[in-house]
N, C-alpha and C positions, 0 to 999 in steps of 0.2 A: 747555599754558600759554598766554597771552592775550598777543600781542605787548604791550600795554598793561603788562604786568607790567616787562618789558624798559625804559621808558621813565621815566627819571629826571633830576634836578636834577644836575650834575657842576660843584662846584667848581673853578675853574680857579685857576691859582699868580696869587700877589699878591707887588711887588716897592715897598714901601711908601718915599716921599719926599717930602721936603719940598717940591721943585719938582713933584710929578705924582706918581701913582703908573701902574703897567705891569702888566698882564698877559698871558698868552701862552696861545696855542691851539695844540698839535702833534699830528697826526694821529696815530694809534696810541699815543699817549701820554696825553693829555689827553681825547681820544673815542675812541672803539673804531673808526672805518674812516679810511681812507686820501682824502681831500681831492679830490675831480674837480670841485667844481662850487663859485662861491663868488658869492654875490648877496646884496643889501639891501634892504629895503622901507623907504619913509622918505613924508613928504610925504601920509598918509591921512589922507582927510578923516573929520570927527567922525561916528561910526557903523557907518562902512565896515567889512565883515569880510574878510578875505582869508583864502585859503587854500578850505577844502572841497573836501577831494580824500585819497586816501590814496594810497601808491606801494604796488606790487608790488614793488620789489627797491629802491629807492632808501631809507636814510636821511638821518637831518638831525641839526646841531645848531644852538641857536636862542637866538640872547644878544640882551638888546636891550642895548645899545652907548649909549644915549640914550633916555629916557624911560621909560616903561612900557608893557605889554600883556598879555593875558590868549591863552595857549596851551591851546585845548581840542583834548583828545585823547579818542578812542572808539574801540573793539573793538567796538563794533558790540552790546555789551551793557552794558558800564560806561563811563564818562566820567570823563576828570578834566579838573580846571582848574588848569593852574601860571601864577601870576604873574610873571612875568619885569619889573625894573625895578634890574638891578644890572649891570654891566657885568664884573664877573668868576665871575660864573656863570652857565652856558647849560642850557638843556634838551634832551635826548638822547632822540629822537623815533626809535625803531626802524619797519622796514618793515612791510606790512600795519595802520596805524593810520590812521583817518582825521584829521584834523587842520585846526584851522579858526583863525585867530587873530582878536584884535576890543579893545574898549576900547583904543585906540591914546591915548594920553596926545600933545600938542599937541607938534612936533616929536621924534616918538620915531622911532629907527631900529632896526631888525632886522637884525640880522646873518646869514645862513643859508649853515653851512658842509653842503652833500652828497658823500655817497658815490657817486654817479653826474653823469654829465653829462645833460644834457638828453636825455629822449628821451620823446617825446609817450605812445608808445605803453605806457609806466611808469604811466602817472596811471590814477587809480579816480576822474570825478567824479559818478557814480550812485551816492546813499547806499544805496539799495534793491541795486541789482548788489553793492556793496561789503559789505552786511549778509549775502547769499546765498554769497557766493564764495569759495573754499579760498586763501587767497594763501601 
């Protein structure tokens, strides 16, 4: 089975108000891994892609919190494109997928919670190495 397959849209709880509304993201609850790593992309200029890399052991999840942007995901044989532009649902990016994101909507911010903390040695940025390789 194709990590690609693994990799879905997850609703998160909605706590609806007339002053705001609230929603919440709880590790093992709301995403399937446990929280080490928590960073945002914000301030891309018109064009710019980010991302093009896939992990070997690292997953993600991927809310844009503000704005919109287009999350492509590849197996190295199929491709898909999720929309991301809601802030109570995120995209659940499983390990061995490459992953590129782009169409950044004018002040949009990403939210990215990982199951790993940094560590360089994780990343796949050779689409060709990543198309060859058993992860």
């Amino acid at each position: 089975m194709s990590p690609l397959n693994g990799a879905r849209i997850i609703d998160l709880p909605k706590t609806l108000d007339r002053r705001g509304n609230l929603s919440v993201i709880e590790e093992l609850k709301n995403i399937p891994f446990k929280i080490k790593r928590t960073y945002w992309i914000y301030d891309v200029p018109g064009g710019e892609i980010r991302g093009g890399h896939a992990y070997k052991a690292n997953q993600e999840f991927i809310v844009a919190l503000s704005g919109s942007f287009d999350v492509i995901l590849d197996d190295g044989k199929e491709r898909k494109i999720f929309s991301l532009n809601r802030s109570y649902y995120g995209l659940y990016v499983p390990k061995g997928v490459w992953r590129q994101m782009q169409n950044f909507s004018t002040n949009s911010l990403a939210l990215i919670l990982a199951s790993a903390k940094y560590n360089p040695d994780d990343y796949i940025f050779d689409y060709e190495l990543f198309k060859n390789s058993i992860i």
